[in-house]
C-alpha positions, 0 to 999 in steps of 0.5 A, a space after each residue: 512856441 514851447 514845443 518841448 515842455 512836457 504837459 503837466 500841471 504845476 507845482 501849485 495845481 490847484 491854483 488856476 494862475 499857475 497853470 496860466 504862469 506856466 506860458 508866460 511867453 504866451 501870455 506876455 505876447 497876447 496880453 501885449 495884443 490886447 492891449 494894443 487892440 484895445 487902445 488902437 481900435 478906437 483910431 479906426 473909427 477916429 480916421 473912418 469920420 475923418 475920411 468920409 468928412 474929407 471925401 465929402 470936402 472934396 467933393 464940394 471942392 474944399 479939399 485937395 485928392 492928397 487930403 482924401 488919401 491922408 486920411 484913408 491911408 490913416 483908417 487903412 493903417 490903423 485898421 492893419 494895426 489892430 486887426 494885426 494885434 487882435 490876431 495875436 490876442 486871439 492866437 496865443 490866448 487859444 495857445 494857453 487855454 489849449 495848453 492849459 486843457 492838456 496840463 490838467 487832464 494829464 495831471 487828472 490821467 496820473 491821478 487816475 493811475 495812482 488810485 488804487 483799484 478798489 478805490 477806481 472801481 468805485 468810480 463811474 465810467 462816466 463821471 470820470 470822462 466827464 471830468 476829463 473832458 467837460 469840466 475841464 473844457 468848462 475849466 478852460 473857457 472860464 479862464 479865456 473868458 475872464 482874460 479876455 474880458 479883462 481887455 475887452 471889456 476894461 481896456 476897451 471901455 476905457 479907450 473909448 471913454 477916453 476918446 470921448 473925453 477928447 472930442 466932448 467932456 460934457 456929452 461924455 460926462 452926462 452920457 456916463 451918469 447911468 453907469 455907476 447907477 446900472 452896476 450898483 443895480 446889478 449888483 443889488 440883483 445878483 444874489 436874489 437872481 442866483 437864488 432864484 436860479 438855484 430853486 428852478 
């Protein structure tokens, strides 16, 4: 880990991504822990079938112990696997947002101390700790929030659908017919609901 790099916030401080590209060690690590999560984990479901069909065969005396095994060292494995890479995912993720959280509230801190005092005395105590530590927590959940559904939710999808694909095209193909319906109708609705919202 970075230990000696001072918090700060970047050059470009009002841009969210150079707070993030700030890490990229970090990042590279969890975005590669993603993606291997999000692609492997549909194996252990793959191998769990695979070995409860193969304890079942077994226990009608159609299949062999070692063939048992196979297949349950297969779901074992697998499972370490994208458990492993879902830990470093989750890890490195907190690593950044943590990191993150501490380069803009030392950035809000030397704002605060360069401003004049007439200008500060003006100021809230209230609203400025509630800029300091609950916008800024706001700040940092949006951004894990949004990095992780990008695998969660995309990749995950994908890698299932995928799957699907390989064991029925056409049950996966009529079974994915609501879902370009299902997005176009959220999207019709999200503004009326957001205004709506607005005028609650």
């Amino acid at each position: 880990m970075q230990k000696n790099i001072p918090f700060g916030p970047p050059e470009n401080r009002l841009k969210l991504t150079a707070y993030v590209r700030k890490y990229p060690r970090e990042f590279l690590i969890q975005a590669l822990g993603g993606i291997l999560y999000n692609t492997v984990v549909v194996f252990g479901a793959i191998f769990l079938g695979k070995a409860i069909d193969a304890a079942n065969l077994v226990l009608q005396g159609q299949a062999d112990l070692p063939y048992f095994y196979a297949n349950l060292f297969g779901f074992l494995g697998f499972t370490l696997l994208f458990q492993a890479a879902r830990y470093f995912k989750r890890y490195y993720m907190r690593e950044i947002v943590n990191r993150m959280k501490c380069d803009i509230r030392a950035g809000l801190l030397s704002a605060f101390f360069r401003m004049p005092l007439i200008a500060l005395n003006g100021e809230k105590v209230g609203d400025m700790m509630s800029r300091m530590i609950g916008d800024v927590e706001q700040v940092g959940q949006s951004v894990q929030t949004t990095i992780t559904e990008l695998w969660d939710t995309v990749l995950l999808m994908l890698s299932y659908f995928v799957a699907c694909m390989i064991y029925s095209p056409k049950i996966t193909l009529l079974s994915a017919i609501p879902i370009p319906f299902t997005v176009l109708l959220a999207q019709m609705i999200r503004r009326p609901l957001y205004t709506l919202s607005q005028k609650s």
